[in-house]
N, C-alpha and C positions, 0 to 999 in steps of 0.2 A: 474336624478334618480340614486340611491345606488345600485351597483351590488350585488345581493342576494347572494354573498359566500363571502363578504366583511367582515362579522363579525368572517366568520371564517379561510378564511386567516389574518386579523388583528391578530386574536390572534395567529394562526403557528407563523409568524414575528413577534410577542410583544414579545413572548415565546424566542427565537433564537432558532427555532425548534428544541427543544429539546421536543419530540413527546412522551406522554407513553403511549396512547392508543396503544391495538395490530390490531387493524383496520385498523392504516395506514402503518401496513405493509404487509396487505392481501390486500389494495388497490394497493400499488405498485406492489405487486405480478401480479394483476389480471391486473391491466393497463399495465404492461411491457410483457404478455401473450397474449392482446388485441392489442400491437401494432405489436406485432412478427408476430401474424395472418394477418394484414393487409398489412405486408413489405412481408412475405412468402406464405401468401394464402393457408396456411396449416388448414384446415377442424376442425383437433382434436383439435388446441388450443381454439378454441373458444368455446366448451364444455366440455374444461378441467379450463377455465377461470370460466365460471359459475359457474360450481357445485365446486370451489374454494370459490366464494362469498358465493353462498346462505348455505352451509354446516358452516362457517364461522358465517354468519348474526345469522341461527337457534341455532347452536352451538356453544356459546362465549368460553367455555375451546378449543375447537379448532382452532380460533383465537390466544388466548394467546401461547399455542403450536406451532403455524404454526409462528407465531414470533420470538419465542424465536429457535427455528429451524432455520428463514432465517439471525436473527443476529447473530448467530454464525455461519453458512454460509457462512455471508459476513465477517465476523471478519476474518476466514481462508482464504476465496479468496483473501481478499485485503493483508495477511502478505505471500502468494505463489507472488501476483501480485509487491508488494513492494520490495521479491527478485528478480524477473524478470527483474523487472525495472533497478533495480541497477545494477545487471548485465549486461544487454546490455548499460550504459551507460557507465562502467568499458571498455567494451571488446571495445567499438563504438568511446570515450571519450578518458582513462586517458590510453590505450597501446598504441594507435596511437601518444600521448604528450610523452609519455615515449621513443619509440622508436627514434621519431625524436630527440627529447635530444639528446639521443645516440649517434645518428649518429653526427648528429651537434657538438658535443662538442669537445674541443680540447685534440687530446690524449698525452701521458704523454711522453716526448722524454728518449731517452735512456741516453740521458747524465745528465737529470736532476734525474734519479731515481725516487725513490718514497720518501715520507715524513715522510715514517718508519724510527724512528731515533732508531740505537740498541747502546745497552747498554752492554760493559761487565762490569757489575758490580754484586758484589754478595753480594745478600740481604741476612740479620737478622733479627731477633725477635724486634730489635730498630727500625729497618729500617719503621714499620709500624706504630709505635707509631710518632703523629705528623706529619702526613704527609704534612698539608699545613701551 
């Protein structure tokens, strides 16, 4: 026997969840509220979960609303979280390779100088014409 949410997971995945009802995103609201309560045992989410749905279910412009609120939401948390990230991989990652380089690497002896080659030569207006 066919699991009864078969036709409508089939189509999420036929789809590549690309979701436009705003339902499913007052579902995740109310499920991610429903699990907070059960990991925290905090009282108020679970009748701040409800009257989420059913004010939502009565009221479909505050579904659409309450969507378009949590995608932009998330649009901003995830481009704060994308800096975050980068950053601790910068300071965790690429200073620690930088440093060690540093140290590591062989420094420049005094008799070899540097690879600055000077030039006294005194340039003119020809001098930049044709350069290669």
């Amino acid at each position: 026997m066919r699991d009864p949410l078969f036709p409508v997971l089939f189509t999420l995945y036929s789809n590549g969840l690309k979701i436009k009802s705003p339902y499913f995103s007052v579902l995740a609201l109310v499920n991610g509220l429903v699990i907070a309560y059960l990991i925290s045992n905090k009282f108020i989410l679970l009748p701040i979960a409800v009257a989420f749905a059913s004010t939502c279910i009565i009221i479909p412009q505050c579904a659409h609303f309450l969507a378009r609120v949590l995608d932009s939401m998330i649009h901003y948390l995830g481009a704060i979280t994308n800096f975050i990230l980068l950053s601790i991989v910068y300071i965790l990652v690429v200073v620690p390779l930088a440093t060690a380089y540093k140290i590591s690497r062989k420094p420049i002896r005094e008799s070899e100088g540097s690879s600055f080659n000077k030039e006294e030569k005194e340039y003119t207006s020809q001098s930049f014409y044709k350069q290669w």
